[in-house]
C-alpha positions as a Markdown table, in Angstrom:
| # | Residue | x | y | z |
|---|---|---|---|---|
| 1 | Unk | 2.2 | 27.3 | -32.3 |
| 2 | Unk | 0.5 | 29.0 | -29.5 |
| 3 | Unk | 1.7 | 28.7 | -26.1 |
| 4 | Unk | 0.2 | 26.5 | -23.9 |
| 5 | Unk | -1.1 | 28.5 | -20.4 |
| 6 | Unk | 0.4 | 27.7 | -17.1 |
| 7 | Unk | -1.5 | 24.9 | -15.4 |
| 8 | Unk | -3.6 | 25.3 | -12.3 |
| 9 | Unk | -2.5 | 23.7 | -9.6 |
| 10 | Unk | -4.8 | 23.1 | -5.9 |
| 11 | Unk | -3.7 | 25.1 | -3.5 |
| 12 | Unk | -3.7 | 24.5 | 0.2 |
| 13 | Unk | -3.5 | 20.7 | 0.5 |
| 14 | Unk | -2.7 | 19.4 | 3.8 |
| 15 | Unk | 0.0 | 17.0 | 3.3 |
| 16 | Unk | -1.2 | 15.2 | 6.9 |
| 17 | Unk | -4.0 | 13.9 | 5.1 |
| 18 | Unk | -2.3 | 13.8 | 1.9 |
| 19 | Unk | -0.2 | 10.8 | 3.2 |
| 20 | Unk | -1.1 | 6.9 | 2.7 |
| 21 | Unk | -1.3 | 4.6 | 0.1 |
| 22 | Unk | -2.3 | 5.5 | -3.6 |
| 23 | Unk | -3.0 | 2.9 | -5.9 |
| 24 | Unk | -2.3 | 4.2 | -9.9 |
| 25 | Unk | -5.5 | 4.1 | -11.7 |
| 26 | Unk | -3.8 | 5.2 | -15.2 |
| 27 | Unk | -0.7 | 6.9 | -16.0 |
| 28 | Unk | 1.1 | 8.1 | -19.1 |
| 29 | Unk | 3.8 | 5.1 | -19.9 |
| 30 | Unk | 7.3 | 6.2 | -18.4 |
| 31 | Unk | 10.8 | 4.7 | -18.8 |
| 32 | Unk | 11.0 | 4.7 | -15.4 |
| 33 | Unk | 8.0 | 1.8 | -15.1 |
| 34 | Unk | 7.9 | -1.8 | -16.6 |
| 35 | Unk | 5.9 | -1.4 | -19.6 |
| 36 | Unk | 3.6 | -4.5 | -18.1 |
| 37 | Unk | 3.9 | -3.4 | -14.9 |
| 38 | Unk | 0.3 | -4.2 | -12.8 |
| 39 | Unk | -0.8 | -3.3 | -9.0 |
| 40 | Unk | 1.4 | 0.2 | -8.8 |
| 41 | Unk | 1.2 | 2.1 | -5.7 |
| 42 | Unk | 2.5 | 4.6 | -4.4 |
| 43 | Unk | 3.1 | 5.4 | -0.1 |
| 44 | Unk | 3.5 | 8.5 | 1.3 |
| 45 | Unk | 4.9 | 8.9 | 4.6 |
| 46 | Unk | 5.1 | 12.5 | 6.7 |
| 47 | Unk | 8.7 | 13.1 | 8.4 |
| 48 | Unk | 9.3 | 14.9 | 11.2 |
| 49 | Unk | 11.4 | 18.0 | 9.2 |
| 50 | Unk | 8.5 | 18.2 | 6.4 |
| 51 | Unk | 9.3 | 16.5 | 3.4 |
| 52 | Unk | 7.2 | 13.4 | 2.6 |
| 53 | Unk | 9.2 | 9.8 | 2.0 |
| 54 | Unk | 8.2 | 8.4 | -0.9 |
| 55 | Unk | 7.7 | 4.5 | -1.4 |
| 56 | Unk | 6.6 | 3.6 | -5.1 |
| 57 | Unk | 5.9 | -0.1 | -6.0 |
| 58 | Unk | 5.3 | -2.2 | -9.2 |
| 59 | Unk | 4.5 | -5.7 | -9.8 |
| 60 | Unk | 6.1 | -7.8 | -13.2 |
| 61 | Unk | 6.1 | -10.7 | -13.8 |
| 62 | Unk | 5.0 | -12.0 | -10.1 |
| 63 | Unk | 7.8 | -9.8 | -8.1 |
| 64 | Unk | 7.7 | -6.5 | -6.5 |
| 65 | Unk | 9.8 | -3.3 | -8.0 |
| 66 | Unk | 10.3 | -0.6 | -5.8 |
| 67 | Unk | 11.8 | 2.4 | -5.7 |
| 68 | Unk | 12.1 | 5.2 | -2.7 |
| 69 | Unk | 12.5 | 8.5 | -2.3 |
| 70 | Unk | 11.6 | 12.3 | -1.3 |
| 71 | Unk | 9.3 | 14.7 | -2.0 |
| 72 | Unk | 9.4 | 18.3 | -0.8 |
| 73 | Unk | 7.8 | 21.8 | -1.7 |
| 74 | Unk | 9.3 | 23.0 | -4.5 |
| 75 | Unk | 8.7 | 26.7 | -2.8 |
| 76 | Unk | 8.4 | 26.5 | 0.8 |
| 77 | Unk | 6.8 | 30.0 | 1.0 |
| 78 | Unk | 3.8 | 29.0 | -1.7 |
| 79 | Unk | 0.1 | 27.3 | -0.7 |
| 80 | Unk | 0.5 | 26.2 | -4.5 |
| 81 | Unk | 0.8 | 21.7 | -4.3 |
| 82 | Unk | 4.0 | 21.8 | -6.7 |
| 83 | Unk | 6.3 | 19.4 | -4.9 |
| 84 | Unk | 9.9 | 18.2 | -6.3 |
| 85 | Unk | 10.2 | 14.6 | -5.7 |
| 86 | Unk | 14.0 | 12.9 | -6.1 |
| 87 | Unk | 14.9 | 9.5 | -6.6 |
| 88 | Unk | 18.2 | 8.2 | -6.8 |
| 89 | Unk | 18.7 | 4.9 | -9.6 |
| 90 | Unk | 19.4 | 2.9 | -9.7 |
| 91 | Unk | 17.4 | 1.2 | -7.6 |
| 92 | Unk | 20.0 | -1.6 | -7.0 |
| 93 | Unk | 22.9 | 0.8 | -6.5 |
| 94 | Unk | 21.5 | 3.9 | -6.1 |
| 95 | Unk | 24.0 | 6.5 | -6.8 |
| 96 | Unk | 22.3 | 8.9 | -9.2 |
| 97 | Unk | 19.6 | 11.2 | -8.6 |
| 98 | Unk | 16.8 | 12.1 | -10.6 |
| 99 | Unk | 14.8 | 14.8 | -9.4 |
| 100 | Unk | 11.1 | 15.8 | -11.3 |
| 101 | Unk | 8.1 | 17.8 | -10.2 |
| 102 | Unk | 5.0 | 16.5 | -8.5 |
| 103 | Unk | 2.4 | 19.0 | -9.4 |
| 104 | Unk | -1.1 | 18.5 | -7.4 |
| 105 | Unk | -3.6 | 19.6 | -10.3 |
| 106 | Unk | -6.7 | 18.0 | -8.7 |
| 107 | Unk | -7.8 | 16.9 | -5.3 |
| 108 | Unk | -11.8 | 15.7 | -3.9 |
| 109 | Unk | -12.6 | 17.6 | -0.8 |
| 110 | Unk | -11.8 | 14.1 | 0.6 |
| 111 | Unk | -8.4 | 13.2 | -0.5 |
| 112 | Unk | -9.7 | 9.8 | -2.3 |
| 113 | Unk | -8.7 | 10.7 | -6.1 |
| 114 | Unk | -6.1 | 13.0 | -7.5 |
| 115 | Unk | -5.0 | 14.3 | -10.7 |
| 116 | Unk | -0.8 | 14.7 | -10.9 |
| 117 | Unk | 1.3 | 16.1 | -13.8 |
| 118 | Unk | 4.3 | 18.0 | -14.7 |
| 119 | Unk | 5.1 | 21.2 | -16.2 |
| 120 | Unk | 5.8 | 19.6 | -19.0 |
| 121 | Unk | 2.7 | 17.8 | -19.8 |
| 122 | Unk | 5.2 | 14.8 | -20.1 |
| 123 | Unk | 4.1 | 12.7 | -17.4 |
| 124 | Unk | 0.5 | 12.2 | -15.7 |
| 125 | Unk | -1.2 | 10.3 | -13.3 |
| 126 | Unk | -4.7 | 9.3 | -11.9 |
| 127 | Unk | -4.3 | 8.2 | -8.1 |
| 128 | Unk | -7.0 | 6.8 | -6.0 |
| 129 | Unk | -7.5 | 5.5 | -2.7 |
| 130 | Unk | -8.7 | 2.5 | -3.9 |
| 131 | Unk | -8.1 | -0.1 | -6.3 |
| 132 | Unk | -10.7 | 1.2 | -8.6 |
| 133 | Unk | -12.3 | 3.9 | -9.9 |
| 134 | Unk | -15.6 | 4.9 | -10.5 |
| 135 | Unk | -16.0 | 5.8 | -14.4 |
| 136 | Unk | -17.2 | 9.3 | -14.0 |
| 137 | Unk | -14.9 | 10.3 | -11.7 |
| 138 | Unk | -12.2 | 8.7 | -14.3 |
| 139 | Unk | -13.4 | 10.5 | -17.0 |
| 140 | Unk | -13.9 | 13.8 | -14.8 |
| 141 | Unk | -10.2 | 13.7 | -14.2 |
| 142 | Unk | -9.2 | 13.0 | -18.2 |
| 143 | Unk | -11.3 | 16.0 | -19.0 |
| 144 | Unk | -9.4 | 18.2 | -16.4 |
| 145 | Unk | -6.2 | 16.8 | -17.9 |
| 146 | Unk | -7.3 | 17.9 | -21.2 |
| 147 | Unk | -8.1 | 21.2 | -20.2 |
| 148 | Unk | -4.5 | 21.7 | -18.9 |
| 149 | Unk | -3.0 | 21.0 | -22.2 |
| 150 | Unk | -2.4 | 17.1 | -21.7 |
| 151 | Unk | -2.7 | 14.5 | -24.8 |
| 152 | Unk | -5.0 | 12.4 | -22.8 |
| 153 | Unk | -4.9 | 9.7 | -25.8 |
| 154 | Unk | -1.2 | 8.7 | -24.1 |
| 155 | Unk | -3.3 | 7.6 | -20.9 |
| 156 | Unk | -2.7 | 3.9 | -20.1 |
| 157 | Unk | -5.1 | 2.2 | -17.4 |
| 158 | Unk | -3.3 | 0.1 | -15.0 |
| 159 | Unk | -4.1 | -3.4 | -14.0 |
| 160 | Unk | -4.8 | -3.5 | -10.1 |
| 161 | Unk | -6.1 | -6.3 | -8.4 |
| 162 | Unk | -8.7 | -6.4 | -5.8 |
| 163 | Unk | -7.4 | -7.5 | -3.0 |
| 164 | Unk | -4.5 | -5.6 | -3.7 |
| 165 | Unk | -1.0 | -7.9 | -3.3 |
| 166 | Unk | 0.5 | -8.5 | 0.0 |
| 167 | Unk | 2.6 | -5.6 | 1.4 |
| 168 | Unk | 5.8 | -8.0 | 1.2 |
| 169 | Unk | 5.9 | -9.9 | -2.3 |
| 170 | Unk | 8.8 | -12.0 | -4.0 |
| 171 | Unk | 11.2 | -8.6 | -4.6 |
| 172 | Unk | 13.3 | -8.2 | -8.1 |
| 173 | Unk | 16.3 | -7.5 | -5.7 |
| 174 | Unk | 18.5 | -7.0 | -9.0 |
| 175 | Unk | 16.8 | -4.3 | -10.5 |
| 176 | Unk | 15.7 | -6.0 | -13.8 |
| 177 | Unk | 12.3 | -4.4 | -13.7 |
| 178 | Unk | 14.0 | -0.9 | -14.1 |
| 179 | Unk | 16.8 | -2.1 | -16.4 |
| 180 | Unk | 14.0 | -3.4 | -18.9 |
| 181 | Unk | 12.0 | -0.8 | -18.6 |
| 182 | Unk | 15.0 | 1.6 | -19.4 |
| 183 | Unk | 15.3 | -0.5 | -22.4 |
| 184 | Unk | 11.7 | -0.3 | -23.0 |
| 185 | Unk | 10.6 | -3.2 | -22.9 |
């Protein structure tokens, strides 16, 4: 089997404008997500020592999921946009933590759509500014993902209203969402 290259990754972001509110247009499933999970988001917030707090949100079944965390440079010295991000789960007693990369593998000139994956080719997402996506800029981004090696058939589209939900909804305050999604269901 030949070895798959090392992906490219943009270089230079500028986290300032970087931060905000990314709605997921289409993501490779993940046990850490309710399989019918609709209207995910993610918020990134700046802090003052340079890490980036990380707010990700889901909708089931009519209540809000969330999870928070960190991200950070994985090398502080590199322009390279290969961030570590760490969550600790569960989310209703969250002791463990989980720590996975966050690798920047596209980005417009205007920081409205963005391609993210992982070493690994195991995960991947398509963010974008908005609830929606134009189709060529979709299917710019699966052909990119392609060329870095990803099995772009895993791709799931994610449901996202327009108006997206209020930022407050009914919240699963016991977790379920992530206990039946570790169970895969």
């Amino acid at each position: 089997m030949a070895t798959k290259k090392e992906m490219e990754v943009v270089k230079g972001v500028d986290l300032k404008r970087y931060m905000g509110r990314w709605y997921e247009i289409a993501s490779f499933p993940s046990r850490f997500q309710p399989k019918n999970g609709v209207n995910t988001r993610a918020t990134y917030t700046l802090n003052e020592d340079g890490t980036v707090h990380v707010l990700n949100e889901t909708w089931n079944d009519g209540k809000r999921g969330s999870i928070e965390g960190s991200a950070y440079k994985a090398d502080p010295n590199s322009d390279e946009a290969k961030l570590k991000v760490k969550f600790y789960v569960p989310p209703f007693l969250p002791i463990i933590p989980v720590v996975g990369d966050y690798w920047i593998l596209y980005l417009d000139d205007d920081y409205q759509y963005a391609l993210i994956g992982q070493p690994s080719r195991s995960s991947l997402w398509i963010l974008c500014r908005k609830t929606h996506m134009e189709d060529e800029i979709y299917n710019q981004l699966v052909e990119k993902a392609k060329e870095e090696g990803y099995d772009v058939g895993k791709l799931h589209k994610t449901p996202q209203t327009d108006p997206p939900p209020e930022e407050e909804g009914p919240k699963d305050t016991k977790g379920i969402w992530w206990i039946k999604s570790i169970l895969g269901k």
